[in-house]
C-alpha positions, 0 to 999 in steps of 0.5 A, spaced: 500 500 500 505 505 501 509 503 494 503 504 491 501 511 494 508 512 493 508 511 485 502 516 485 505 522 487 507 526 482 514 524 479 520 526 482 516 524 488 519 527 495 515 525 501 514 523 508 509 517 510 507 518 517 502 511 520 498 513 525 495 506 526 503 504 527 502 511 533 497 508 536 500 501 536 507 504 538 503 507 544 500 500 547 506 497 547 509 502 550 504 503 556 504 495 557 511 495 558 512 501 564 510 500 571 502 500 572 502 506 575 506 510 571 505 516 566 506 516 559 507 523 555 509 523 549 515 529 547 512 533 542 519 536 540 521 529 536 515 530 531 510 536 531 506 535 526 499 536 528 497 529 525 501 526 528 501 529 535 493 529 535 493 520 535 498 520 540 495 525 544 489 521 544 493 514 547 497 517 551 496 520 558 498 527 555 505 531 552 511 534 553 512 540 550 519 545 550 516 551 547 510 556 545 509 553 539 508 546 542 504 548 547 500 551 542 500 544 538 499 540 545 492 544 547 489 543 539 490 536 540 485 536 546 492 532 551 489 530 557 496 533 561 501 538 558 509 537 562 513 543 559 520 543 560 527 546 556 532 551 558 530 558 555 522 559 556 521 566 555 516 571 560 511 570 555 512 561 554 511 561 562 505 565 563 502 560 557 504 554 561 501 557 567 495 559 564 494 552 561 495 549 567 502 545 564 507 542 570 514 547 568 520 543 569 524 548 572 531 549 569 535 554 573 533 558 580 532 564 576 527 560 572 523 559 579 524 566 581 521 569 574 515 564 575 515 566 582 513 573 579 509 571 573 504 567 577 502 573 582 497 572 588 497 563 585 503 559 587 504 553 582 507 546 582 514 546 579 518 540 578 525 542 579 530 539 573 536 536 576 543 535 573 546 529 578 553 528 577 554 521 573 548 520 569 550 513 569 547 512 562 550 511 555 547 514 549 547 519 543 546 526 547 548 526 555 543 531 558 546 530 566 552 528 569 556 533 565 557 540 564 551 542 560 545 547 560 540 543 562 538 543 570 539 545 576 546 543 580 544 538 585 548 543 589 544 548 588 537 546 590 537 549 597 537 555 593 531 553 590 527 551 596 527 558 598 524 562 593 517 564 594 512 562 591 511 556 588 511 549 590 515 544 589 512 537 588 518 533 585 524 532 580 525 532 572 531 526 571 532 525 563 539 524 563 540 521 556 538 521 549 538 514 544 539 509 550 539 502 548 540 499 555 534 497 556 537 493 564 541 500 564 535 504 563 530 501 568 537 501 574 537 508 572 529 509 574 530 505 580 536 510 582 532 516 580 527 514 585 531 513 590 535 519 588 528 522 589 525 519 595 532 521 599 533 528 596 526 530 598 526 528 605 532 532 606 529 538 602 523 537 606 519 536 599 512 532 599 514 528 593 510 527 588 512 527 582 519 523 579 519 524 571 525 521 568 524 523 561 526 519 555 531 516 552 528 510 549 533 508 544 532 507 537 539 503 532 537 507 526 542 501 522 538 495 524 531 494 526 534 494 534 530 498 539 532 499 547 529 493 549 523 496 555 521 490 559 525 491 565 522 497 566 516 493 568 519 490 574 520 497 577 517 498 583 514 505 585 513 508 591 506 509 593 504 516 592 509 517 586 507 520 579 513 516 575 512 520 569 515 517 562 516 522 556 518 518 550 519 522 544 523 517 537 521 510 541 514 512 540 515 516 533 520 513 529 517 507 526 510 511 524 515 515 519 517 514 512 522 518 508 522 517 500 525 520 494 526 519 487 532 518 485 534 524 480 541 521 477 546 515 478 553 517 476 560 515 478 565 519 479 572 516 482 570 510 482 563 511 487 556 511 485 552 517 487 544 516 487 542 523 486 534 525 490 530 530 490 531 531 497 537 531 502 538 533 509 535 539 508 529 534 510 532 528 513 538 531 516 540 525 522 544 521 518 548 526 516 548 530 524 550 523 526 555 521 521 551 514 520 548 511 514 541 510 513 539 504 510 534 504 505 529 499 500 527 501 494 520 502 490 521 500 483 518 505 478 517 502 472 515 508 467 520 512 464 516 517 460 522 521 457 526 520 450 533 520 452 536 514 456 534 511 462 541 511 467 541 504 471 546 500 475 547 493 477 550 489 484 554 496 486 554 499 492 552 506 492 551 513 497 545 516 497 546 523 496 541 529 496 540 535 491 544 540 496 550 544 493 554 541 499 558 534 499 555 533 507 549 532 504 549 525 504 543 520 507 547 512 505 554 511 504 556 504 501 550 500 501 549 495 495 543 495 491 542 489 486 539 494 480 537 501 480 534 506 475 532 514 475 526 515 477 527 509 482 524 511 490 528 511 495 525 509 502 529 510 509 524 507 514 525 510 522 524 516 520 517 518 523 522 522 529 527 528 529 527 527 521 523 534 518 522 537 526 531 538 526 532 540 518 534 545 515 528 546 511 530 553 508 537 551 505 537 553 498 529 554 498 527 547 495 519 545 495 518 542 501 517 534 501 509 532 501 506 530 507 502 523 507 497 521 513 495 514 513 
């Protein structure tokens, strides 16, 4: 079904598919593997299309957003909950995440004071976002544990506690992105709530609310994913809010890039597999200095009077229609038979594809977007 939506685009065809059945699934999984009692949101930031966002809205316990914007595509979706976080909220983001009754997860002292002010004569729940030294996971993108911009030093947090004015209710704890340890993953949970219990009794908090965030791993060269069935063995604490937030776990299977292949050509000995698209729309390959695998669609019309290029049992890098030699998707990957006007498909792409690109970047059309 999805090939022959593809050959009806109109050529040269550029598009992304995204399966909301294929959400919706994702999200059961998901949920059957967390602790009973646990909260999943969906993080908005690894796929904002409305469609997208409106079917997970509708399976999940609610979202994580990390700007207006996404706050604004949160409260169109009709999401149950609204988590905001991210290190740079504006005067204007916070009174909108106070006014959409959101849980802010507090980055910085000052952070707390301003939404101390903003809030007037109301005293809102905040959770404090916490960078604990040794983050204790592996990934793509450490977010604790190191020097970064995100959270609150744990050092730091008496200083938090004496702002005014707010509440503090518990502790955000994401510490990494892409994590395929899925018996790391859950140990890192039964820390952090351990972490938490023991923290907060020290600060005097009534604790309520542990979020560890995401991180749940996809291996973009295979069909690998963190595998989540630890995490159910972990005990919660009764009285505890334990709050998942998962963004390229639950989106990245749902998503399909394709382009058509413009041009085969060799030169110094490689095949290039020219597209009408490029990292300007799928930029993680090239952020990440991986190779993306693909399948191909064979598209047998060839309306043209000139001759058809094609190549045969040769290995092939798939390059995009940018004026610059970074714009590359797959490098070596060997293909039986190619032709122009073939489609390329580079599956996993439903999270942190178009949402991270450079979209403007020589100002082509943008892909079209296919909603099953």
């Amino acid at each position: 079904m999805r090939a022959e939506l593809l050959r009806s685009l109109p050529a040269p065809a550029c598009a992304y598919l995204y399966d909301t059945a294929a959400l919706r699934a994702r999200a059961a999984m998901v949920r059957a593997a967390l602790p009973a009692s646990a909260t999943l949101l969906y993080a908005v930031k690894a796929n904002g299309h409305p469609s997208v966002v409106s079917a997970l809205a509708s399976v999940c316990d609610g979202l994580e957003v990390a700007s207006g914007g996404e706050l604004a595509l949160a409260r169109e979706a009709g999401a149950r909950r609204i988590v905001f976080g991210g290190p740079g909220k504006t005067d204007a983001e916070l009174s909108a995440a106070l006014a959409a009754d959101a849980l802010i997860n507090v980055e910085s002292v000052h952070e707390l004071r301003r939404i101390a002010a903003l809030s007037g004569d109301a005293t809102p729940s905040v959770c404090l976002r916490v960078n604990r030294p040794g983050g204790g996971l592996t990934g793509s993108h450490a977010m604790t544990g190191a020097p970064t911009p995100f959270g609150i030093e744990e050092a730091q947090l008496g200083e938090a506690m004496a702002v005014p004015g707010v509440t503090v209710v518990g502790f955000h704890l994401h510490a990494v992105s892409n994590n395929l340890d899925g018996p790391a993953h859950a140990a890192f949970v039964t820390s952090s709530l351990a972490w938490s219990v023991r923290t907060a009794g020290a600060l005097g908090i009534a604790l309520r609310v542990v979020n560890v965030g995401g991180g749940f791993g996809v291996d973009y060269r295979s069909a690998d994913s963190m595998d989540l069935s630890t995490l159910s063995r972990v005990v919660v604490p009764d009285g505890i809010d334990l709050i998942f937030e998962p963004g390229r776990f639950l989106a990245a299977d749902a998503g399909f890039y394709a382009a058509t292949v413009l041009d085969l050509k060799t030169t110094h000995g490689r095949t290039f597999a020219v597209l009408r698209g490029g990292t300007h729309h799928f930029r993680l390959p090239a952020a990440w200095g991986y190779s993306h695998p693909f399948t191909i669609v064979p598209v047998d019309s060839w309306p043209h009077p000139y001759p058809r290029p094609s190549v045969t049992d040769v290995e092939v890098d798939a390059v995009g229609e940018l004026c610059t030699p970074r714009d590359v998707l797959t490098r070596g990957q060997h293909v039986r038979s190619l032709r122009a006007g073939d489609i390329l498909v580079f599956a996993r792409t439903g999270a942190y594809g178009w949402d991270i690109s450079h979209h403007d970047f020589l100002r082509h059309d943008p892909p079209t977007f296919l909603i099953v």
